[in-house]
N, C-alpha and C positions, 0 to 999 in steps of 0.2 A: 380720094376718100381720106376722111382724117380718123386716124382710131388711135387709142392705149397703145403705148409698145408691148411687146413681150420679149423673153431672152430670146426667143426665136429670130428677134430682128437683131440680135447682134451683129452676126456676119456683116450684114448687107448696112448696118449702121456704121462699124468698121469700115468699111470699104467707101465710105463718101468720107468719115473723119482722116482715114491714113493718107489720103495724097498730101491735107490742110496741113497734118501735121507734119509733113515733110517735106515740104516747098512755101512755109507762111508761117508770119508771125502772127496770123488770127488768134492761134490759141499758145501756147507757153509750152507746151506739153511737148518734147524736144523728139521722142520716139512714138511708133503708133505702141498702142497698148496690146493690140491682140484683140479676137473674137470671145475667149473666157472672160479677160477681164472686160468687154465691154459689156456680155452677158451679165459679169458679175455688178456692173454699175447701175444697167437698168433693173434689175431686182431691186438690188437695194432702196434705190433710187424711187421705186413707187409707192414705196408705203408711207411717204409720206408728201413727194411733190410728182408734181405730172411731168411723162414723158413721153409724147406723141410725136408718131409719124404719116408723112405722107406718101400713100399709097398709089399707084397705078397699075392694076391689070395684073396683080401680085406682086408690085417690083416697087420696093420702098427708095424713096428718090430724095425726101428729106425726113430731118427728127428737127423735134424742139423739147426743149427738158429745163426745169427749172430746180434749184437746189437752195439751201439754206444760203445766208447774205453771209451769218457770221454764228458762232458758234454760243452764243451769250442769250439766254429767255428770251432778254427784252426785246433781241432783233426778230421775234419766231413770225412777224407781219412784215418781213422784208424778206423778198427771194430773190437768188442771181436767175437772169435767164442766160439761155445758149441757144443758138439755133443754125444748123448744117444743111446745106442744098447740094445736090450732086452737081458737079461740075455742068453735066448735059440738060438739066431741069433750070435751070438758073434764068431770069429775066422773064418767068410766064407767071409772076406774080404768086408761087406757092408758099415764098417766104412767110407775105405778108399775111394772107390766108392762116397759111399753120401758126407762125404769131400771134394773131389775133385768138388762135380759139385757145392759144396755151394763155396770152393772159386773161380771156375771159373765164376759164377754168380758175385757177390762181383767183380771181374772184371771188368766185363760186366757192371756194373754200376759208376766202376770209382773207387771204392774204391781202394787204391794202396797197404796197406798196412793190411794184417790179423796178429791179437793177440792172441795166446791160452793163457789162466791162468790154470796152474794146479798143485794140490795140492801133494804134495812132499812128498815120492818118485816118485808116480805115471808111474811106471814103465815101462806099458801099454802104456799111455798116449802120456810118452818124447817118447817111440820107434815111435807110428805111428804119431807126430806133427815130427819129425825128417824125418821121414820118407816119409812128404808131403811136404820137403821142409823149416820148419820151423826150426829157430835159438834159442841159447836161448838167453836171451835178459836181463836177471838178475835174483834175487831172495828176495822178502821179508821173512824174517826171521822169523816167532813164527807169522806168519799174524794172523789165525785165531782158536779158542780153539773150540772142537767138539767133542765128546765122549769121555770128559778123558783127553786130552792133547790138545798139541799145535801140530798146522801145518804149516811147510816152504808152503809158494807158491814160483811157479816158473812161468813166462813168456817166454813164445815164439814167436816169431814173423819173418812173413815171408811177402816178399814183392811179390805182385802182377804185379805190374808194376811198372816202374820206373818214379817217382815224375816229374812231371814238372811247370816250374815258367811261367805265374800263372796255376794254376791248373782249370779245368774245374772244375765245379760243380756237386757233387755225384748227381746219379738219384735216385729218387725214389724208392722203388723196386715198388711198386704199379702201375708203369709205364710202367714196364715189364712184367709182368704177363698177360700172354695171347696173347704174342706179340710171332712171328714165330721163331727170335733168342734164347727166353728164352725158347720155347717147344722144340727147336731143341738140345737146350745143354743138357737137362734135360733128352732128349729121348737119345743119347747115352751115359750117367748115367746108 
């Protein structure tokens, strides 16, 4: 089942990001954060972009969550996405699943444009961001140092809908949540 995170999924969102961050340059982030702070991220973090997990039998096994591109007005139609699988869930195709419904949400609120950043080669990664439609978009070279060396980032980005002049204004995601569209997309997730 794919639903809204709550802080309640911190723990159990913690516990699939702390092994990544501690054996992988997937994500930059050198130490786990803790169960507060990841509480404290998905709060934050709803009120204006989605962050969804995947559920089974009450035992959350992946998130996906999408955040602002860049700090600037003009970027508010471009969002970074992320998305974390528990080690044992991995290869039954929940990525691409919970993927798809976080950028059909991202949609659903106006956002036109989705970003992945990932860290290079990331093999996995380029197949299924290629694989949902997303392009690549460039590469920073030696971005960032992580256990020992340097790592290429790469960029991908896929467009959701196509731009228009002027553009509507992104919703909220807090505006959706609980609303009959967003339970409807989520439920055939």
């Amino acid at each position: 089942m794919i639903r809204v995170a709550t802080v309640s999924d911190a723990a159990a969102c913690h516990a699939i990001y702390a092994p990544v961050v501690g054996t992988s340059a997937i994500t930059f982030e050198t130490a786990p954060p803790g169960d507060d702070a990841m509480a404290e991220r998905i709060r934050t973090r709803l009120a204006n972009h989605p962050w969804l997990v995947w559920e089974e039998q009450g035992i959350v096994l992946a998130y996906a969550y999408a955040g602002r591109f860049r700090e600037r007005a003009a970027y508010d139609w471009v969002a970074e996405t992320s998305i974390y699988v528990h080690e044992d869930a991995r290869r039954r195709g929940i990525a691409r699943r919970l993927y798809g419904a976080l950028l059909d949400t991202m949609a659903m609120q106006g956002i036109n444009q989705a970003v992945g950043v990932i860290t290079l080669p990331g093999d996995a990664s380029v197949a299924m961001h290629e694989a949902m439609g997303f392009a690549p978009a460039g590469v920073w070279p030696k971005a960032g140092y992580k256990l020992g060396q340097w790592w290429d980032v790469g960029v991908w980005s896929r467009f959701l809908s196509e731009p228009v002049n002027p553009p509507s204004p992104v919703v909220p995601f807090a505006r959706l949540i609980g609303t009959p569209n967003l339970d409807a997309l989520l439920a055939r997730g």
